[in-house]
C-alpha positions as CSV (number, residue, x, y, z in Angstrom):
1,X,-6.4,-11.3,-6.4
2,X,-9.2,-13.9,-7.2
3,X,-12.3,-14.0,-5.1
4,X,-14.3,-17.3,-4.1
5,X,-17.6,-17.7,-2.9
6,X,-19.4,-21.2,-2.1
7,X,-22.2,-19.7,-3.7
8,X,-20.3,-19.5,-6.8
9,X,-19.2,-23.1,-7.0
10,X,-15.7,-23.5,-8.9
11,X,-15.9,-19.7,-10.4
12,X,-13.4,-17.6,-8.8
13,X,-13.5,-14.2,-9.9
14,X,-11.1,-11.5,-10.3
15,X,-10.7,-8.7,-7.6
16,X,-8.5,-5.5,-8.8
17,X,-8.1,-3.3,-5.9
18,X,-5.2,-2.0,-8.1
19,X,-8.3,-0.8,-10.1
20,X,-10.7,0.8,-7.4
21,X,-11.8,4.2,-6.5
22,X,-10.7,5.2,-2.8
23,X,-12.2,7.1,-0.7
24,X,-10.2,8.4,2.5
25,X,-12.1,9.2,5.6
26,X,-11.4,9.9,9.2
27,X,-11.4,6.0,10.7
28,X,-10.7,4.3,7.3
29,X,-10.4,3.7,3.8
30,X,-13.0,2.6,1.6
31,X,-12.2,0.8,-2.0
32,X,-15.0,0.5,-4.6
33,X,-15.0,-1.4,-7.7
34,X,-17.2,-3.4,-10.2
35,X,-16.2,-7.3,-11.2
36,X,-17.3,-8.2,-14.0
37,X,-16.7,-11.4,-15.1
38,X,-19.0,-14.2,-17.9
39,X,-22.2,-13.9,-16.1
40,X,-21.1,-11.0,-12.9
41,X,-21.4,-7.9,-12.9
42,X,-20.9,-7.0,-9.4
43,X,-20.0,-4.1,-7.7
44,X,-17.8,-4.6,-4.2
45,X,-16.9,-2.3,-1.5
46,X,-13.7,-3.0,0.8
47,X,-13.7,-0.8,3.8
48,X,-9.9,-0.8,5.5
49,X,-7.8,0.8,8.2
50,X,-4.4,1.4,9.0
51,X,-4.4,-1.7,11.0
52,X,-5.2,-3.9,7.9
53,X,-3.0,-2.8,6.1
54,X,-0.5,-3.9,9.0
55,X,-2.0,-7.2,8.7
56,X,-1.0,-7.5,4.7
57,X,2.6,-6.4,5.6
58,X,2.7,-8.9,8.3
59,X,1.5,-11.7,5.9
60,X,3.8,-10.8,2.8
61,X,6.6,-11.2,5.6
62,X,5.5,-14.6,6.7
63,X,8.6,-16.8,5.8
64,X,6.0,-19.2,4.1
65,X,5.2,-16.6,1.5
66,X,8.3,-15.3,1.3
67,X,9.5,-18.5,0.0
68,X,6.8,-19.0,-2.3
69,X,7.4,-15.4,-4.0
70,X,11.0,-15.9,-4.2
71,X,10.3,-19.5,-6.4
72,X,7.7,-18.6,-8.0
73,X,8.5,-14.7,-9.1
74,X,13.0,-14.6,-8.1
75,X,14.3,-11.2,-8.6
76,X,11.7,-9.8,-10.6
77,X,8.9,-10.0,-8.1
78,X,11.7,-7.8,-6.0
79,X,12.6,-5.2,-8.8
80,X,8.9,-4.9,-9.3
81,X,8.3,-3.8,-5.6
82,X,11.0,-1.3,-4.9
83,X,9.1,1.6,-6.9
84,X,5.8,1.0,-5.1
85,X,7.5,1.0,-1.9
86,X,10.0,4.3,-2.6
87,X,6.5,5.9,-3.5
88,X,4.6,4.6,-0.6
89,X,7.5,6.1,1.4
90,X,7.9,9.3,-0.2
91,X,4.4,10.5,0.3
92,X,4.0,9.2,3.9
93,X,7.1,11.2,4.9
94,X,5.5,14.3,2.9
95,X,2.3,13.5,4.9
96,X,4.1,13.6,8.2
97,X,6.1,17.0,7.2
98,X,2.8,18.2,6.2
99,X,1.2,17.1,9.6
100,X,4.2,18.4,11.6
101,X,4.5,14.7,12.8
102,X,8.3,14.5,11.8
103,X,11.1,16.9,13.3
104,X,13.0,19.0,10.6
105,X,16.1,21.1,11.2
106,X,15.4,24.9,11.2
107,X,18.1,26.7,11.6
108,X,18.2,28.9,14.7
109,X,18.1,32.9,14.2
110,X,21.2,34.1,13.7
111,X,22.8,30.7,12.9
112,X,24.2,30.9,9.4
113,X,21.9,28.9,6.7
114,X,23.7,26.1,4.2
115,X,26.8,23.9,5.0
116,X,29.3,26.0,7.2
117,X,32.9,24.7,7.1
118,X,34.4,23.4,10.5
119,X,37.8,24.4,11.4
């Protein structure tokens, strides 16, 4: 991600949130990092919620962008995401378990465990 400032003029400078310390609290999360680029040295603090991050998923859905990754990256760009996303999933189904948030099957007492053949 490349950041731009009028301040700056024509320097853009490069933003890794890939990169940053996170910090989770109650209302949102907060990313810190340090740019440092020719003459920066600049440290940056990103505070999100749940409802950004929303906003990003609606944006990498616009059709517009859509278009634009699938010319400029093709089947790569798509091979590339699927691990991010499995883990992304994997932890916030764990984090639901965890939380109770997600019904699992429990077996009532009595009520043999494992698969049971059907006659």
């Amino acid at each position: 991600m490349k950041l731009w400032s009028k301040g700056l003029g024509k320097v853009t400078l490069p933003l890794e949130l890939s990169r940053a310390e996170i910090e989770a609290g109650a209302e949102s999360m907060r990313l810190r990092g340090r740019i440092v680029e020719g003459k920066v040295n600049w440290n940056y603090l990103v505070t999100m919620t749940g409802s950004d991050l929303i906003g990003f998923t609606k944006v990498a859905g616009d059709p517009r962008v859509v278009d634009h990754l699938a010319r400029e990256r093709g089947l790569g760009f798509l091979i590339a995401m699927v691990g991010p996303m499995l883990r992304f999933l994997g932890f916030l189904v764990a984090a639901l378990l965890r939380r109770g948030e997600l019904p699992v099957y429990k077996p009532r007492r009595g009520e043999p465990k494992g698969l049971v053949p059907v006659d």
